[in-house]
N, CA, C and O atoms as a Tripos MOL2 file, in Angstrom:
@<TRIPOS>MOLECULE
protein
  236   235    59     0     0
PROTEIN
NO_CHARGES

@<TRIPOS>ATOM
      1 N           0.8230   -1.2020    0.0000 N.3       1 UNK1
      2 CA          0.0000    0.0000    0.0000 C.3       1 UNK1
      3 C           0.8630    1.2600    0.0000 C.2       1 UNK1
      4 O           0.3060    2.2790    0.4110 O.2       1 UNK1
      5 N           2.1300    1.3530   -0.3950 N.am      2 UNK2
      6 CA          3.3380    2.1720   -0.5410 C.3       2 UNK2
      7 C           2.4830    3.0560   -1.5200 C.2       2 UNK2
      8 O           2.1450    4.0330   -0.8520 O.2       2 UNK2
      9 N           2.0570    3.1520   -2.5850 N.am      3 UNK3
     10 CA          1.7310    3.9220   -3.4810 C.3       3 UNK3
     11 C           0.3600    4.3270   -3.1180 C.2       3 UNK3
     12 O          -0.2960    5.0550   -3.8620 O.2       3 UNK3
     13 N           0.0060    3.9750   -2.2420 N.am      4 UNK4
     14 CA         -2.1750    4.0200   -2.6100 C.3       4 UNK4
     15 C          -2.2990    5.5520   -2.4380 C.2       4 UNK4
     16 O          -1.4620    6.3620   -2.0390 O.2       4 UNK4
     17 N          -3.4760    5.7100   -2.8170 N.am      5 UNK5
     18 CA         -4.3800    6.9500   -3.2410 C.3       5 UNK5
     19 C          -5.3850    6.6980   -1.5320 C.2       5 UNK5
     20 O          -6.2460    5.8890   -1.1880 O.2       5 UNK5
     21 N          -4.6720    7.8960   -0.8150 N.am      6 UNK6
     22 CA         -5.6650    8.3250    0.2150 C.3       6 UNK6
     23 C          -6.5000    8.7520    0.2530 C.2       6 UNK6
     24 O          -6.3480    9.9180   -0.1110 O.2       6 UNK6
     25 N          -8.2400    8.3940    0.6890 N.am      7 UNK7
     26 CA         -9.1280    9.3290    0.1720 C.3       7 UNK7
     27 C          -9.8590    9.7450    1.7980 C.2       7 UNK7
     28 O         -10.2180    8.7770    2.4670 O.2       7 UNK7
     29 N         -10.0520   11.0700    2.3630 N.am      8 UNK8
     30 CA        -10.5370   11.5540    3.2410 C.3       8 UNK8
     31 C         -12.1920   11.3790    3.2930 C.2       8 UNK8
     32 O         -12.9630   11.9650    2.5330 O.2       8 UNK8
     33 N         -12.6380   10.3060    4.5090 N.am      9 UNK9
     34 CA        -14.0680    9.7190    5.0100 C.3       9 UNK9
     35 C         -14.8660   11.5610    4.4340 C.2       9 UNK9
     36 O         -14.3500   12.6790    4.4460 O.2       9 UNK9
     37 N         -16.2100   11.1130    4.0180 N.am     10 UNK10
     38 CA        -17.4440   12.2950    3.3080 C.3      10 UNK10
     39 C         -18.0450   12.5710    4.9440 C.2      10 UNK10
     40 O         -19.0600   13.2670    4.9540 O.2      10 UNK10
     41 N         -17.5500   12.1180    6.3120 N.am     11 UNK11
     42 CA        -18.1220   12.4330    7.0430 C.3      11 UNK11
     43 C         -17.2420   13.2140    7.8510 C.2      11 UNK11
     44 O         -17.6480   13.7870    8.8620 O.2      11 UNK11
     45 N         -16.1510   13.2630    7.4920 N.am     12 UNK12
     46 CA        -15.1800   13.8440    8.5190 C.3      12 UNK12
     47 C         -15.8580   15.7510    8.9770 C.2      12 UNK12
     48 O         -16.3430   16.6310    8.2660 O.2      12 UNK12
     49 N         -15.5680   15.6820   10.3770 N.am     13 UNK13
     50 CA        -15.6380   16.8620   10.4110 C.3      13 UNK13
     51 C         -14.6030   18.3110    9.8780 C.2      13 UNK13
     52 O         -13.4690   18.2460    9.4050 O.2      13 UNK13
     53 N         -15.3120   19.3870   10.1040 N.am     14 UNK14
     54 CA        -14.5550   20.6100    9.5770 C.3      14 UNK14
     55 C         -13.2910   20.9320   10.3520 C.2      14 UNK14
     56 O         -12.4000   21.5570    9.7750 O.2      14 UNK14
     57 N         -13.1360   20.5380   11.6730 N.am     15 UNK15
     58 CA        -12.3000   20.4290   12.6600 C.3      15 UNK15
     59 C         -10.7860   19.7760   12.1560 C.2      15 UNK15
     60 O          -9.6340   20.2090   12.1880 O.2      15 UNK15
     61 N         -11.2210   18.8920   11.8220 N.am     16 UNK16
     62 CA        -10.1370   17.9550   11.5110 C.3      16 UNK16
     63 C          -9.8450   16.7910   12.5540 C.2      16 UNK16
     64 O          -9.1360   15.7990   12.3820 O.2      16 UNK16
     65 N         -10.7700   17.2680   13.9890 N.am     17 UNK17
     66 CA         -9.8970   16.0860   14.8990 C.3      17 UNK17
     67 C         -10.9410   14.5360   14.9620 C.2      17 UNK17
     68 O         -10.9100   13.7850   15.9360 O.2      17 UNK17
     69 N         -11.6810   14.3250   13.9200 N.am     18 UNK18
     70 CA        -12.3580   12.9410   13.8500 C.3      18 UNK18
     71 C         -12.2690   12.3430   12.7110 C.2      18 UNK18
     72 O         -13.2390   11.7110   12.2940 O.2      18 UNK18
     73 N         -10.8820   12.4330   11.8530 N.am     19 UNK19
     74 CA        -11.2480   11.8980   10.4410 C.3      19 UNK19
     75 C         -10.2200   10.7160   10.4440 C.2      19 UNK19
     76 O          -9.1970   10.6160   11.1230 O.2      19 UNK19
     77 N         -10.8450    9.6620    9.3270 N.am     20 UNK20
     78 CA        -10.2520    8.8410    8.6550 C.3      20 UNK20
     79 C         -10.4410    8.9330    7.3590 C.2      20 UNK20
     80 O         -11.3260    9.4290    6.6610 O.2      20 UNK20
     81 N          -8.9440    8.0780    7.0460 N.am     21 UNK21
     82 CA         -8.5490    7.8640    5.3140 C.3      21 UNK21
     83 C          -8.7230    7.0860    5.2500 C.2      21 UNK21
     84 O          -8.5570    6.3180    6.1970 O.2      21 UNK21
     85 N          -9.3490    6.5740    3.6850 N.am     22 UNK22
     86 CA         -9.4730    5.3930    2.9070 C.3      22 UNK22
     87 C          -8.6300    4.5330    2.0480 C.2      22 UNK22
     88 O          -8.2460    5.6770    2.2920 O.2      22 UNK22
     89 N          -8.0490    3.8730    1.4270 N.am     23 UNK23
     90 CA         -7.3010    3.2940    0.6230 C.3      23 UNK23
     91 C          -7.4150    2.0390   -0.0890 C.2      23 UNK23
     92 O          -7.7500    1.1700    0.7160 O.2      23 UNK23
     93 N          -7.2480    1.4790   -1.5080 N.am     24 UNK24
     94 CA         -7.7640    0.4460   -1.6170 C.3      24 UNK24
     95 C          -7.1390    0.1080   -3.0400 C.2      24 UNK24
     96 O          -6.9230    0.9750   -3.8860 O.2      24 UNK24
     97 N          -6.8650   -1.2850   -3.2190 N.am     25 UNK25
     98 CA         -6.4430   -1.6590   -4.6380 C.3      25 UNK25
     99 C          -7.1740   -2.2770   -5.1530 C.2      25 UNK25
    100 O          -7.0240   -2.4500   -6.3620 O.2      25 UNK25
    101 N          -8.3510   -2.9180   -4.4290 N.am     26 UNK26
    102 CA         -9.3310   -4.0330   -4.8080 C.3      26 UNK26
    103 C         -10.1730   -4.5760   -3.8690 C.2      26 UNK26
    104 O         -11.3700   -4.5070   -3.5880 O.2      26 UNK26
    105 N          -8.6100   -5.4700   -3.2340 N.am     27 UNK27
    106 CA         -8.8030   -6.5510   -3.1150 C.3      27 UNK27
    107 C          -8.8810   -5.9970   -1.2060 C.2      27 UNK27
    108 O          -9.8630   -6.2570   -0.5100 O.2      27 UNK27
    109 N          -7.6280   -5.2240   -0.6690 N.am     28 UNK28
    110 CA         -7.4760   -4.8440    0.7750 C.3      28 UNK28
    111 C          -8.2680   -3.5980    0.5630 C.2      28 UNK28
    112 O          -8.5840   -3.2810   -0.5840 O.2      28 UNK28
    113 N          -8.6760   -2.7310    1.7810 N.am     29 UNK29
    114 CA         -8.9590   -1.6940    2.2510 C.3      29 UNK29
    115 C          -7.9590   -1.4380    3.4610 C.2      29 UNK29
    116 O          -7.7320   -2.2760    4.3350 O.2      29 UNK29
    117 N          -7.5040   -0.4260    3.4110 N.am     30 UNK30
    118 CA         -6.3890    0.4660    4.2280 C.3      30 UNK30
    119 C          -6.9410    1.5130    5.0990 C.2      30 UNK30
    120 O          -7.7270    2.2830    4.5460 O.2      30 UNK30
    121 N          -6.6960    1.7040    6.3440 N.am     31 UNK31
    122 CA         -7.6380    2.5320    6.9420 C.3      31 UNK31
    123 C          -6.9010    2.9420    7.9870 C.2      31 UNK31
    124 O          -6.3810    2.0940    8.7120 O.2      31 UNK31
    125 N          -6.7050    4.5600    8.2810 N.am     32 UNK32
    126 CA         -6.0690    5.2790    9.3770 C.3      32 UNK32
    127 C          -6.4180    6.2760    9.8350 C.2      32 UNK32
    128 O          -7.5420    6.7640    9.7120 O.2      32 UNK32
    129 N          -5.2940    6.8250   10.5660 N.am     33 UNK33
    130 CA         -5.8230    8.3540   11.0980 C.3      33 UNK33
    131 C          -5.0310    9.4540    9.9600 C.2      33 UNK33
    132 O          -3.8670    9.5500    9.5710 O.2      33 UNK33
    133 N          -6.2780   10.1970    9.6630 N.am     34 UNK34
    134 CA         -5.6850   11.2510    9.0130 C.3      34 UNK34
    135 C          -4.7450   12.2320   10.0220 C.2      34 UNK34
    136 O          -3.7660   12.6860    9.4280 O.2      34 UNK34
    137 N          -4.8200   12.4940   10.9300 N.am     35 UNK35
    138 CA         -3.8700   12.9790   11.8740 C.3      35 UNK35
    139 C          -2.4640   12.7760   12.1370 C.2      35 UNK35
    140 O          -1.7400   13.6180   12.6690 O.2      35 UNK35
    141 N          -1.9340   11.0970   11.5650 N.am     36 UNK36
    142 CA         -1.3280   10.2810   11.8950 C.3      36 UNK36
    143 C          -0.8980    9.5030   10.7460 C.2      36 UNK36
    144 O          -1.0470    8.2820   10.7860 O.2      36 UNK36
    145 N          -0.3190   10.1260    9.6020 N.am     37 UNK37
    146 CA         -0.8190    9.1310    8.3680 C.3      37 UNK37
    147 C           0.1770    8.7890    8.4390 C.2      37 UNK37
    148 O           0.1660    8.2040    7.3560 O.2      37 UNK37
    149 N           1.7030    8.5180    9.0160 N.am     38 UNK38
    150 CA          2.7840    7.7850    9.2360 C.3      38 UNK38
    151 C           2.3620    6.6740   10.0980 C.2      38 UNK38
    152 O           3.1790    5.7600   10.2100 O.2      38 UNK38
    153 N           1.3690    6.5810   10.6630 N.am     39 UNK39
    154 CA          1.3140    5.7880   12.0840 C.3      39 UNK39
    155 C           0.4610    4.2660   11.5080 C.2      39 UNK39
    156 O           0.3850    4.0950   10.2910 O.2      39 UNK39
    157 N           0.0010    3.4760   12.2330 N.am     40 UNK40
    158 CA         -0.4500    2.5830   12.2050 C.3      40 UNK40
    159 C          -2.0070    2.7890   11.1530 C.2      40 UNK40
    160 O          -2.8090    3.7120   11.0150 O.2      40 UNK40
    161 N          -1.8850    1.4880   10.6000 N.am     41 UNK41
    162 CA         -3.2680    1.5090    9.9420 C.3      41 UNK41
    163 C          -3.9420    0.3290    9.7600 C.2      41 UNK41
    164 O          -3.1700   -0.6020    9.9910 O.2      41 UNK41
    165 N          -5.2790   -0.1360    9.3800 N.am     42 UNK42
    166 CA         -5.4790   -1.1980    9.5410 C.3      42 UNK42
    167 C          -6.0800   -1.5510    8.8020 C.2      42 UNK42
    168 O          -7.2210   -1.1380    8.5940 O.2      42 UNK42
    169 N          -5.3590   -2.6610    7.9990 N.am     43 UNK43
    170 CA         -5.7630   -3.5200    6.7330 C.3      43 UNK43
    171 C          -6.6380   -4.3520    6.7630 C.2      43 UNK43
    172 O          -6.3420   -5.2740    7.5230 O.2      43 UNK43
    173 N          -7.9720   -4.5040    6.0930 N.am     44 UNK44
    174 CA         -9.3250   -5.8970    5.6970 C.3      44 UNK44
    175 C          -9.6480   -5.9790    4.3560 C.2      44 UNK44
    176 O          -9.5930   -5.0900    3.5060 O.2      44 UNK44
    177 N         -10.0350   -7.2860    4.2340 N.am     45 UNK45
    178 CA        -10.2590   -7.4090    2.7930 C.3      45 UNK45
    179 C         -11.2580   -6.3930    2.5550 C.2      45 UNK45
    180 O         -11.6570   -5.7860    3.5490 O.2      45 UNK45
    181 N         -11.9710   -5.9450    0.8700 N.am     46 UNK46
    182 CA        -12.7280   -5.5480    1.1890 C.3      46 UNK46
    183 C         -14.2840   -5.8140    1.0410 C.2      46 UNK46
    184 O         -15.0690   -4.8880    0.8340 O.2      46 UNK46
    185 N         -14.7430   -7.3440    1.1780 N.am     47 UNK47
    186 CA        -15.8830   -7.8050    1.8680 C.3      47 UNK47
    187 C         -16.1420   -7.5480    3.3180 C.2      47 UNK47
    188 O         -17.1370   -7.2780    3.9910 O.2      47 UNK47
    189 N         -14.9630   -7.7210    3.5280 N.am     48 UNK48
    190 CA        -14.8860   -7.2460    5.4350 C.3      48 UNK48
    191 C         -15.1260   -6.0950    5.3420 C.2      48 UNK48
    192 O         -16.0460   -5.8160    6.1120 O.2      48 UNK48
    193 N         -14.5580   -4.7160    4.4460 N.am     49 UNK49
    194 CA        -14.8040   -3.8420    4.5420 C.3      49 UNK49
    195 C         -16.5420   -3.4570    4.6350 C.2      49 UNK49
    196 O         -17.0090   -2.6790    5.4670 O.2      49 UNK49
    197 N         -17.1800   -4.0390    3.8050 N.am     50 UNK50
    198 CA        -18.1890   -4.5210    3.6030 C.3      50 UNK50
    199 C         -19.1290   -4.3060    4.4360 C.2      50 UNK50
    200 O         -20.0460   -3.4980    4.5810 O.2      50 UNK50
    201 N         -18.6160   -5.3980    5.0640 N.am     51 UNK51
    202 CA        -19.5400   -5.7380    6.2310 C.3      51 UNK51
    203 C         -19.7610   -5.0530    7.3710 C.2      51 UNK51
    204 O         -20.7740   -4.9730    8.0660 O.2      51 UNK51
    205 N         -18.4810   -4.4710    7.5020 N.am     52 UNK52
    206 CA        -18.4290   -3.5480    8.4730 C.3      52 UNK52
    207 C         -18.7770   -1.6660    8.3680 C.2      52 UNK52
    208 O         -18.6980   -0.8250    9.2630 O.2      52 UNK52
    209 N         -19.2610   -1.4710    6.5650 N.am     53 UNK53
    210 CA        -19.4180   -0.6840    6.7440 C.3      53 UNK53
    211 C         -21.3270   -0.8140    7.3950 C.2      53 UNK53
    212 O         -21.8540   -0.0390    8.1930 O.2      53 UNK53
    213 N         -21.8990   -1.8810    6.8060 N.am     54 UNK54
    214 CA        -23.0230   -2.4660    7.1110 C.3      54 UNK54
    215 C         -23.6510   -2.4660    8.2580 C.2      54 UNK54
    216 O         -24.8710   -2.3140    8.3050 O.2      54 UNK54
    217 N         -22.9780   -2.6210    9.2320 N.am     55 UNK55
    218 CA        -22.6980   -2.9690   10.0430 C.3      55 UNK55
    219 C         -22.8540   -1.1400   10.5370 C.2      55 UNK55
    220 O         -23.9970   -0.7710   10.8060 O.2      55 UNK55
    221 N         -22.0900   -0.4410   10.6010 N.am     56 UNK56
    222 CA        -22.1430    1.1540   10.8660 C.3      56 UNK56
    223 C         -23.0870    1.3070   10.6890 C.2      56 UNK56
    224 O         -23.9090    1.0720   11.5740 O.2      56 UNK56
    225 N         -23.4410    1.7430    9.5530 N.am     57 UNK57
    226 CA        -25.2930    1.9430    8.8940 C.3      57 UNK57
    227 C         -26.2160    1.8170    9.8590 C.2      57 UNK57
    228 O         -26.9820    2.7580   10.0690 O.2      57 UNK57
    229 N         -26.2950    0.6830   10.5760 N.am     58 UNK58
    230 CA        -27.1660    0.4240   11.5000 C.3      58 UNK58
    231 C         -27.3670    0.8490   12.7150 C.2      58 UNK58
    232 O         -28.4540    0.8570   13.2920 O.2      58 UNK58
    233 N         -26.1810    1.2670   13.2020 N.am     59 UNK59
    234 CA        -25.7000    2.0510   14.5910 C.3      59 UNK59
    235 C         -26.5110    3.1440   14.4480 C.2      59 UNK59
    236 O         -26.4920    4.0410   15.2910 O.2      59 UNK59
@<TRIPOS>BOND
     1     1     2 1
     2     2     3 1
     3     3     4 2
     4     3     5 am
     5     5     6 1
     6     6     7 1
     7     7     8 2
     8     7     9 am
     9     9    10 1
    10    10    11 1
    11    11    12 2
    12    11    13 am
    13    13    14 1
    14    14    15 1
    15    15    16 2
    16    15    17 am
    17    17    18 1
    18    18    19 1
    19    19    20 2
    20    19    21 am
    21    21    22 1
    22    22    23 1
    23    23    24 2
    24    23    25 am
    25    25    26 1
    26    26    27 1
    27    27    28 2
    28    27    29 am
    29    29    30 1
    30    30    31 1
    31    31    32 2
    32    31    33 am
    33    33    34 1
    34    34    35 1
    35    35    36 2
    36    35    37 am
    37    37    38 1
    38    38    39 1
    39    39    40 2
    40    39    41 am
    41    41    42 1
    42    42    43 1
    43    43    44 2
    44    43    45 am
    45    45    46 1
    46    46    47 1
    47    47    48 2
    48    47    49 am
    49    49    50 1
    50    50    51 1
    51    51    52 2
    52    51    53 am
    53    53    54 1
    54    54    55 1
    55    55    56 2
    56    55    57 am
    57    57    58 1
    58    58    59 1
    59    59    60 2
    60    59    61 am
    61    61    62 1
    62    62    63 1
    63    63    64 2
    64    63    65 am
    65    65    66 1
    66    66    67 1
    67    67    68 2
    68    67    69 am
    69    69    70 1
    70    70    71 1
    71    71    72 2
    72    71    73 am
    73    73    74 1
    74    74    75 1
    75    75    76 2
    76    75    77 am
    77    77    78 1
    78    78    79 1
    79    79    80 2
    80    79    81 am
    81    81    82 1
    82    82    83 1
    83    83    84 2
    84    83    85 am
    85    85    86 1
    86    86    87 1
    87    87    88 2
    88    87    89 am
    89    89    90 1
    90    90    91 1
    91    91    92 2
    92    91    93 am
    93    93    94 1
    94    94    95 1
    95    95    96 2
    96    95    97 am
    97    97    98 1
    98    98    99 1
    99    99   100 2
   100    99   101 am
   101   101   102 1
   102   102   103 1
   103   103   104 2
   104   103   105 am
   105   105   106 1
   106   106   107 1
   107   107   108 2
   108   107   109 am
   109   109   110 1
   110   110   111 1
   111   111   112 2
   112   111   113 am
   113   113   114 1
   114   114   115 1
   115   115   116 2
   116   115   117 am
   117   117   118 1
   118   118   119 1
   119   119   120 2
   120   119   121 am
   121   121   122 1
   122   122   123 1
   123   123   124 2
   124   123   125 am
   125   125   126 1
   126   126   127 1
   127   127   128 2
   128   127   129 am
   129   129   130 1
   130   130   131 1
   131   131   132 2
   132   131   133 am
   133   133   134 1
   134   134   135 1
   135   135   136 2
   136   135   137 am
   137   137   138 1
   138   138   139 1
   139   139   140 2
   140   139   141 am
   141   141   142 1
   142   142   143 1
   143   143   144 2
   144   143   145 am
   145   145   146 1
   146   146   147 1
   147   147   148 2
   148   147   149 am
   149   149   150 1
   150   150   151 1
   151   151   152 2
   152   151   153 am
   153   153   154 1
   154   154   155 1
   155   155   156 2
   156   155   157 am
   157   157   158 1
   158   158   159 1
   159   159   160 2
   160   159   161 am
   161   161   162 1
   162   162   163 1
   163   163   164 2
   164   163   165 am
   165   165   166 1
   166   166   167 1
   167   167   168 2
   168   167   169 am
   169   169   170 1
   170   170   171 1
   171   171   172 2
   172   171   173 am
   173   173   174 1
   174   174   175 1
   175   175   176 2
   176   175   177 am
   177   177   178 1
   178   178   179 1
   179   179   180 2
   180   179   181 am
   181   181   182 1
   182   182   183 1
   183   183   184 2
   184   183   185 am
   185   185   186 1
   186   186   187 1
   187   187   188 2
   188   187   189 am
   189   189   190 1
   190   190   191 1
   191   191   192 2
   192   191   193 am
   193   193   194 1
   194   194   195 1
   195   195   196 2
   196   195   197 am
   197   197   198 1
   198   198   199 1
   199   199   200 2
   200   199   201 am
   201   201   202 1
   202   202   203 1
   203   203   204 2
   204   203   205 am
   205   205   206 1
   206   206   207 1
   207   207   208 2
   208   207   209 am
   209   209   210 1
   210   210   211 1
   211   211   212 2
   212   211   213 am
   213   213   214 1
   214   214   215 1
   215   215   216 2
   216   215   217 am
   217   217   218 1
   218   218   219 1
   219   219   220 2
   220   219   221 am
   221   221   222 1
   222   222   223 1
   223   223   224 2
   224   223   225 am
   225   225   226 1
   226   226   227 1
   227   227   228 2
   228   227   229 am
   229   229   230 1
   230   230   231 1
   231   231   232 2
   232   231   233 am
   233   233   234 1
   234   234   235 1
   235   235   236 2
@<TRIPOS>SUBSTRUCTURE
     1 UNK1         2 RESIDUE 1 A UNK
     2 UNK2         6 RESIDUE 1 A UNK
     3 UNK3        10 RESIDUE 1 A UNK
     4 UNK4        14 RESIDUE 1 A UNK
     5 UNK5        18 RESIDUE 1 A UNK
     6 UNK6        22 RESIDUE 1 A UNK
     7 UNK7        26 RESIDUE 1 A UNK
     8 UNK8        30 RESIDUE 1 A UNK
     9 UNK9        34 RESIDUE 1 A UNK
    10 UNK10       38 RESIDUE 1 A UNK
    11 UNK11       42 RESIDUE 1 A UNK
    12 UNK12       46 RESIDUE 1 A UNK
    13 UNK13       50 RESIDUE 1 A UNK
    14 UNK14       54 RESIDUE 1 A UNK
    15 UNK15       58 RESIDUE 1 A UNK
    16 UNK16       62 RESIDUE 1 A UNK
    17 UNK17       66 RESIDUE 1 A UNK
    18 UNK18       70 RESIDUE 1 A UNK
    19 UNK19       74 RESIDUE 1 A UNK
    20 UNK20       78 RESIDUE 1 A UNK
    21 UNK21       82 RESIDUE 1 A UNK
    22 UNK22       86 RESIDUE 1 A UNK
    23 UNK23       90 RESIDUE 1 A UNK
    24 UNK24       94 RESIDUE 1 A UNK
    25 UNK25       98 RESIDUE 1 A UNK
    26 UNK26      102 RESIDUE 1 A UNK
    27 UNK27      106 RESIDUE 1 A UNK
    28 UNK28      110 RESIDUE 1 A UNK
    29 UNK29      114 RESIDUE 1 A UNK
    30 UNK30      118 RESIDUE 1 A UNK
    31 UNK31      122 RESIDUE 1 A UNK
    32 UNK32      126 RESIDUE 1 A UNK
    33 UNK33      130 RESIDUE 1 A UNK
    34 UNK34      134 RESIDUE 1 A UNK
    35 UNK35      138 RESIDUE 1 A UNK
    36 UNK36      142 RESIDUE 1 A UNK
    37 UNK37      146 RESIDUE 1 A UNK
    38 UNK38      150 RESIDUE 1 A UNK
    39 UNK39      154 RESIDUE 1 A UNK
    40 UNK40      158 RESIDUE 1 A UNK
    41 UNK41      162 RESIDUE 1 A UNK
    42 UNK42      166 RESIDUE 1 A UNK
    43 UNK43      170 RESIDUE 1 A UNK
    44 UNK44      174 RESIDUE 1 A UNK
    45 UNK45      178 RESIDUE 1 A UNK
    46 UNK46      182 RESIDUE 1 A UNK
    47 UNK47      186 RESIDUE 1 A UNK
    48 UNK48      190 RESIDUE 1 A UNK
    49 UNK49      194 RESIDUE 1 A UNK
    50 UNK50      198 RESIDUE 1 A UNK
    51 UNK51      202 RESIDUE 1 A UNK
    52 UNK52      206 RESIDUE 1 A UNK
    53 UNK53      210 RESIDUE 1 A UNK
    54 UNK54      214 RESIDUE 1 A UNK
    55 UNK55      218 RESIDUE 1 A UNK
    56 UNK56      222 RESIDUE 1 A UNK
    57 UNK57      226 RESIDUE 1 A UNK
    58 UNK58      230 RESIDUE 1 A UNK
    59 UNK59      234 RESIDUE 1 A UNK
């Protein structure tokens, strides 16, 4: 994911201090803190992605 295309969450606030980035080649979804984009991030396929956005929706 050296090269990926970061894309900033459509929900993030104007603030800046609640956002996440997106990333994706297909097959993984890449996911971090925009605050932090050196730092840790966390990779799922993206059916998992999926599911879990599904999963939000409902909350």
């Amino acid at each position: 994911m050296s090269a990926a295309v970061w894309k900033k969450a459509s929900r993030s606030n104007e603030s800046g201090d609640a956002c996440i980035e997106l990333a994706s080649n297909g097959e993984i979804v890449a996911i971090r803190d925009s605050k932090d984009p050196g730092g840790p991030k966390v990779l799922v396929s993206s059916g998992e992605f999926r599911r879990l956005a599904e999963m939000l929706k409902d909350l």
